[in-house]
Backbone bond lengths (Angstrom), bond angles and torsions (degrees), N, CA, C in turn:
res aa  C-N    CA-C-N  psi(-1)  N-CA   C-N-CA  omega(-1)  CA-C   N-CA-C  phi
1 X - - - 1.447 - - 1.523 109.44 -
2 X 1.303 111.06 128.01 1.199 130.06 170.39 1.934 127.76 -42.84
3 X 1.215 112.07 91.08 1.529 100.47 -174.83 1.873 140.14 -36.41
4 X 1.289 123.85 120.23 1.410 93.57 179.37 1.513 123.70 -62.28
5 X 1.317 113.26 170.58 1.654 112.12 -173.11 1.581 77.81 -113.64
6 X 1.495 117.07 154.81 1.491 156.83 -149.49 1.322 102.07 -122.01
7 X 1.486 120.48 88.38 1.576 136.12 -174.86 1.869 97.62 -63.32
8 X 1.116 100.77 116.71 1.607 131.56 -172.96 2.093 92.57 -63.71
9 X 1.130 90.75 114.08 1.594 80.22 163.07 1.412 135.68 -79.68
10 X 1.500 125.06 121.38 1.219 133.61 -152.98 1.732 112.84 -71.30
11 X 1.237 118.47 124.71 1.151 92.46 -168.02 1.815 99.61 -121.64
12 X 1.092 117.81 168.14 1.601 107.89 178.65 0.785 133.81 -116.30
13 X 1.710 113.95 160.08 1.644 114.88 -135.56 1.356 91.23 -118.71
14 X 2.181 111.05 131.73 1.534 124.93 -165.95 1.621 88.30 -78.17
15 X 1.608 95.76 129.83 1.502 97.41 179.67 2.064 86.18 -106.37
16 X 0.701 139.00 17.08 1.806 118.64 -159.09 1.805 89.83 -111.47
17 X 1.311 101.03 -158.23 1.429 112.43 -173.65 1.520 120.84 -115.05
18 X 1.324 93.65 132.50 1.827 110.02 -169.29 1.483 100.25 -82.04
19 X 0.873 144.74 140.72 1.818 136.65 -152.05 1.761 91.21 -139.79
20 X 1.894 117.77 -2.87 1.798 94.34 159.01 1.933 98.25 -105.93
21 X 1.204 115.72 8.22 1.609 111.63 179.44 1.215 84.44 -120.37
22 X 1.405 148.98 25.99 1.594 140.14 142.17 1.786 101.35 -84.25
23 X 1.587 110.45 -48.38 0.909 105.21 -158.22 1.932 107.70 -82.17
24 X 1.367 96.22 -31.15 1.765 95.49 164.67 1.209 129.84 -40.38
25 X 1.594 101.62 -20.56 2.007 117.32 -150.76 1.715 78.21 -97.23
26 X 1.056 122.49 -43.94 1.310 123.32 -167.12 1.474 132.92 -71.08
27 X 1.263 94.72 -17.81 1.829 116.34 179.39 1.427 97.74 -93.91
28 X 1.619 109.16 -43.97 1.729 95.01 175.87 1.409 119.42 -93.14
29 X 1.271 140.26 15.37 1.205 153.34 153.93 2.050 104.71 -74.20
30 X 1.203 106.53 -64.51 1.734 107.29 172.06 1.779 101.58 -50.64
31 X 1.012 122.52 -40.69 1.659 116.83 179.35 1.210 116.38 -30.60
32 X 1.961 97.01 -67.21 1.537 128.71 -144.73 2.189 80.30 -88.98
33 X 1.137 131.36 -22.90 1.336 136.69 -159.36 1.962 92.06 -87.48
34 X 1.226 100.86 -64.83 1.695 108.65 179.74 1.636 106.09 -56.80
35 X 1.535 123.57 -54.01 1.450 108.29 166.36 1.533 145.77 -48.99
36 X 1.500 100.96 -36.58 1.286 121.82 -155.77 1.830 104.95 -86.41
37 X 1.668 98.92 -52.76 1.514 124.84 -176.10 1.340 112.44 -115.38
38 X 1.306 125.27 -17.54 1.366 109.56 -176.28 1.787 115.45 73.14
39 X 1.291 109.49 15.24 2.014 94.41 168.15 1.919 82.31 -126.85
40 X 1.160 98.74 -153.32 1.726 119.82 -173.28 1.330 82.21 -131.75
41 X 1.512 109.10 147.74 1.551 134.78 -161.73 1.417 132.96 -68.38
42 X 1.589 103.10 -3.85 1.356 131.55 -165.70 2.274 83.78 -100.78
43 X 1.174 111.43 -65.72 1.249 122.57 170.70 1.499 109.06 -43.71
44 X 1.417 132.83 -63.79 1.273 130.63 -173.33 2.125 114.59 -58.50
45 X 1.318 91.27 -52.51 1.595 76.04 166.16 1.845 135.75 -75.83
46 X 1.422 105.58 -10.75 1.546 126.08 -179.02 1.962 91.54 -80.16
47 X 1.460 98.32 -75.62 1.881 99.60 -162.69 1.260 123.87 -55.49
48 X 1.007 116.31 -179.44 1.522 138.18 -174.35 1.783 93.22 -158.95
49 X 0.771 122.50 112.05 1.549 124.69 171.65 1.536 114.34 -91.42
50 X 1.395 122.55 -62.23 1.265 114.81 -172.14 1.593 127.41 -32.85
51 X 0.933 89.31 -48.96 1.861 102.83 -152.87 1.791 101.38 -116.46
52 X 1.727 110.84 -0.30 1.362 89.97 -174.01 1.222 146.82 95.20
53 X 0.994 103.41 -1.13 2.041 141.51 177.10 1.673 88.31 -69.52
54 X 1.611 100.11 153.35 1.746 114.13 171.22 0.967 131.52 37.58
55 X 1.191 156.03 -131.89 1.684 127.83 -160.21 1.203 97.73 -92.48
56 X 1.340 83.97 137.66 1.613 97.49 175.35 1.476 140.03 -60.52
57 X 1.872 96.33 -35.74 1.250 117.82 174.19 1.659 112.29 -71.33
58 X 1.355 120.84 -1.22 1.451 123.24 163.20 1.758 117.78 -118.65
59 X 1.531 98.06 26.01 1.859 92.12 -174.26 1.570 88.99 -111.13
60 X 1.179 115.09 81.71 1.497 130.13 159.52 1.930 120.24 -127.47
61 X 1.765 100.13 109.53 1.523 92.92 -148.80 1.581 89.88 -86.47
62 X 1.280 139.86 -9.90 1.189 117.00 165.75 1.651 122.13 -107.77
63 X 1.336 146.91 107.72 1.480 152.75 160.80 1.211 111.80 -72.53
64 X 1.584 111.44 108.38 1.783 117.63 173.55 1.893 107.74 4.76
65 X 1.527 86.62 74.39 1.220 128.78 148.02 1.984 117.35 70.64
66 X 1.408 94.78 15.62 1.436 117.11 -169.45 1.518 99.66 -106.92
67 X 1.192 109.28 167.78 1.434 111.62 166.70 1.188 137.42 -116.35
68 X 1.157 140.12 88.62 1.706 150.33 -141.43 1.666 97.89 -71.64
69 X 1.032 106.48 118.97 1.840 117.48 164.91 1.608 130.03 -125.47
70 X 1.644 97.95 109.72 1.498 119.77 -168.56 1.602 107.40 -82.04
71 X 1.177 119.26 130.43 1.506 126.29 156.16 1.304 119.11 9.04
72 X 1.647 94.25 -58.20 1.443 102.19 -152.75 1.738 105.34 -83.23
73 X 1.384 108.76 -7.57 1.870 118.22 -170.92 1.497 79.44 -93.85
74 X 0.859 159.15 -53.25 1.516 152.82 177.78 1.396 128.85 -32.05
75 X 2.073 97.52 -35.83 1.440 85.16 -163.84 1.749 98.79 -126.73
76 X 1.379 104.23 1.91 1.725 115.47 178.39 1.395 100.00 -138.36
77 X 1.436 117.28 170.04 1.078 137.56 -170.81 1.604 103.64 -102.19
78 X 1.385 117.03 142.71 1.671 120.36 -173.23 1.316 106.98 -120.54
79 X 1.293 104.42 -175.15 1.714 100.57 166.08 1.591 119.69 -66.12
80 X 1.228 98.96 -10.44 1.964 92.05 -169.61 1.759 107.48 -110.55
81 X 1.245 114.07 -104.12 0.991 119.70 173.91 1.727 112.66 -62.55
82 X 1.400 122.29 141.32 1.057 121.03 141.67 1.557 155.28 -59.65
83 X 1.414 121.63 120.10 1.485 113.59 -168.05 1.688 127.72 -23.71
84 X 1.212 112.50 -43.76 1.621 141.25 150.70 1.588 98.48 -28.12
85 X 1.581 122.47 -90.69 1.121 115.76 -153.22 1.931 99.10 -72.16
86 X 1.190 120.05 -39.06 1.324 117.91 -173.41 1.679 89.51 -49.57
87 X 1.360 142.72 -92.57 1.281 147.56 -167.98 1.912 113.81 -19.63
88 X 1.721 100.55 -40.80 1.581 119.07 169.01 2.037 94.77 -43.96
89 X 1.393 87.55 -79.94 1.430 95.16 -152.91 1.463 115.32 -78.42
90 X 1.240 125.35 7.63 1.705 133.72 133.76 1.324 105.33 -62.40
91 X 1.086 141.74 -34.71 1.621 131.37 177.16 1.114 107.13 -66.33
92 X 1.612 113.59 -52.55 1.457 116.53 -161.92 1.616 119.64 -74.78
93 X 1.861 97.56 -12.79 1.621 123.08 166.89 1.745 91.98 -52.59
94 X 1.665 112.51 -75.64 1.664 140.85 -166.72 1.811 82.53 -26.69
95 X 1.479 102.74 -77.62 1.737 115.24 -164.95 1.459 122.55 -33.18
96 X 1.639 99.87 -46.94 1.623 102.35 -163.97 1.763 102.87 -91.64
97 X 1.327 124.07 -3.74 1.326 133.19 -155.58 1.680 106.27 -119.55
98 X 1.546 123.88 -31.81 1.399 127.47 -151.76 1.424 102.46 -61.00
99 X 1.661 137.74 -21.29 1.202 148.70 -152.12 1.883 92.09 -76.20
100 X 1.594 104.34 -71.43 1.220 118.27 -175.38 1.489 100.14 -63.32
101 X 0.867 149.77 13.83 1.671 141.82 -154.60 1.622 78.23 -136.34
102 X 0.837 117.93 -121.34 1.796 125.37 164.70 1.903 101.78 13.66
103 X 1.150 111.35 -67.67 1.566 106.32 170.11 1.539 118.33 -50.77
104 X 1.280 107.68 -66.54 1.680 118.24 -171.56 1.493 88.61 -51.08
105 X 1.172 122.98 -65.78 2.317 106.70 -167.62 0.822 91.04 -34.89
106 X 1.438 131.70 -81.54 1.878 147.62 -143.03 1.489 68.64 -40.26
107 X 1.526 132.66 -110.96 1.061 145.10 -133.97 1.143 115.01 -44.73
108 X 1.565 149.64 -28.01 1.481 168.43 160.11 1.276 99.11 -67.22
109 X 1.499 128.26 -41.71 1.752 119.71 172.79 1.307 108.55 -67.74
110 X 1.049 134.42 -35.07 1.543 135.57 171.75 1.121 109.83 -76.49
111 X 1.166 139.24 -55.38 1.460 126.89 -172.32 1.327 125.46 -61.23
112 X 1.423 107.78 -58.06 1.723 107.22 135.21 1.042 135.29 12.42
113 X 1.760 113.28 -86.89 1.165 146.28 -157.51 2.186 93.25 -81.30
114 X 1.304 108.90 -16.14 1.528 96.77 -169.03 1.263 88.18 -124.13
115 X 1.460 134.19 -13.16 1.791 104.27 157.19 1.383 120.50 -85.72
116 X 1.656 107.10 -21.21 1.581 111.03 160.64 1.819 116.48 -37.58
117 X 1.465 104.13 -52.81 1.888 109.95 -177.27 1.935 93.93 -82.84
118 X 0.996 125.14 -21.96 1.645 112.73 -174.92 2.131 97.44 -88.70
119 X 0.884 121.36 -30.14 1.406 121.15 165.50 1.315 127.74 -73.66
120 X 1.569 124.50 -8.51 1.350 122.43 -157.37 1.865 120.45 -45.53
121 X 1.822 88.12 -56.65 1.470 100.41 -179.98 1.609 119.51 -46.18
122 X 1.086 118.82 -52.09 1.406 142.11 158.85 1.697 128.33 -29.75
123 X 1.059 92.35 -66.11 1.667 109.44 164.85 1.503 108.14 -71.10
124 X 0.948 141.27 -32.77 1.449 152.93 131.79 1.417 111.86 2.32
125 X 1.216 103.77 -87.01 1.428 139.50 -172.28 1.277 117.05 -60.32
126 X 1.704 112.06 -31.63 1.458 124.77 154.60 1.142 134.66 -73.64
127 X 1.020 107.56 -20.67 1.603 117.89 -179.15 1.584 101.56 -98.81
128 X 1.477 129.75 -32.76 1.369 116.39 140.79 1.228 133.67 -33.49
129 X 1.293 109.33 -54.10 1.780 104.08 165.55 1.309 147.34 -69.80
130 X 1.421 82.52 -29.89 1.948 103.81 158.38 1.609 93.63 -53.26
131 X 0.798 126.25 -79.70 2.034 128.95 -165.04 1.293 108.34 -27.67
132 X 2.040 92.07 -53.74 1.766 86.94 -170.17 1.584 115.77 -62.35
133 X 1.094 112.48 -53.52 1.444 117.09 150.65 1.740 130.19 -8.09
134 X 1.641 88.32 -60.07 1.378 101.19 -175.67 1.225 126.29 95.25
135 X 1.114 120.45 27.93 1.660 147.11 -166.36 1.382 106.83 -106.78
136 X 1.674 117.02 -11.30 1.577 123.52 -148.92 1.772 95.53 -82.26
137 X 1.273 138.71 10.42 1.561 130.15 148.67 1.330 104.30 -98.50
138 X 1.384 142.18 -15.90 1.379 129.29 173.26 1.677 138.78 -86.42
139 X 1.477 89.81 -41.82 1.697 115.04 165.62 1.345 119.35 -114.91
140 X 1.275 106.54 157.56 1.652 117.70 -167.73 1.898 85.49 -163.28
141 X 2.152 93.73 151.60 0.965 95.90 -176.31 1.352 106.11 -115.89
């Protein structure tokens, strides 16, 4: 006689948002944002530098002596540089930068990864309260 197979208990899957792998995404997003373009990632999708487009208080096309590149110089053509050369010299950002970029993750994946185990109790205790709350399908710590 044929054995029965042992119905796997279903267990359920956190669909909401983990807010220390939001904030991980965010330290290595500013990395790849400060290497690549030179603003922080909140800046790169808001500016337009060349020509002066979107906030104003960030349409400055030269930063102590670097060159700031917005979204929007990436994917249209402005008054100054062309989308073409802006895309050039974001590469040539990638080229001269990937060493320190490549280091800094490594170093943010580890640190991470060892205040993740030095926080446990803590994050614990938060995510307990989220439940009591009742938040415990939306947030995670």
């Amino acid at each position: 006689m044929a054995r029965r197979r042992k119905n796997k208990t279903r267990r359920r899957q956190f669909k909401g948002v983990n807010l220390w792998n939001a904030a991980e995404s965010l330290v290595q997003a500013n990395i790849i944002t400060q290497g690549a373009f030179n603003v922080d990632p909140l800046a790169f999708l808001i500016g337009k530098y060349s020509d002066g487009y979107g906030n104003k208080a960030l349409a400055v096309s030269n930063y102590g002596g670097k060159n700031r590149i917005g979204l929007g110089e990436i994917l249209w053509d402005g008054g100054g540089k062309t989308a073409r050369e802006e895309r050039a010299e974001a590469w040539n950002n990638v080229k001269n930068n990937w060493t320190g970029m490549l280091g800094m993750s490594i170093l943010t994946r580890v640190g991470f990864s060892a205040a993740k185990k030095l926080t446990r109790g803590i994050r614990r205790d938060m995510n307990k309260g989220f439940k009591m709350v009742g938040l415990q399908n939306e947030v995670r710590v």
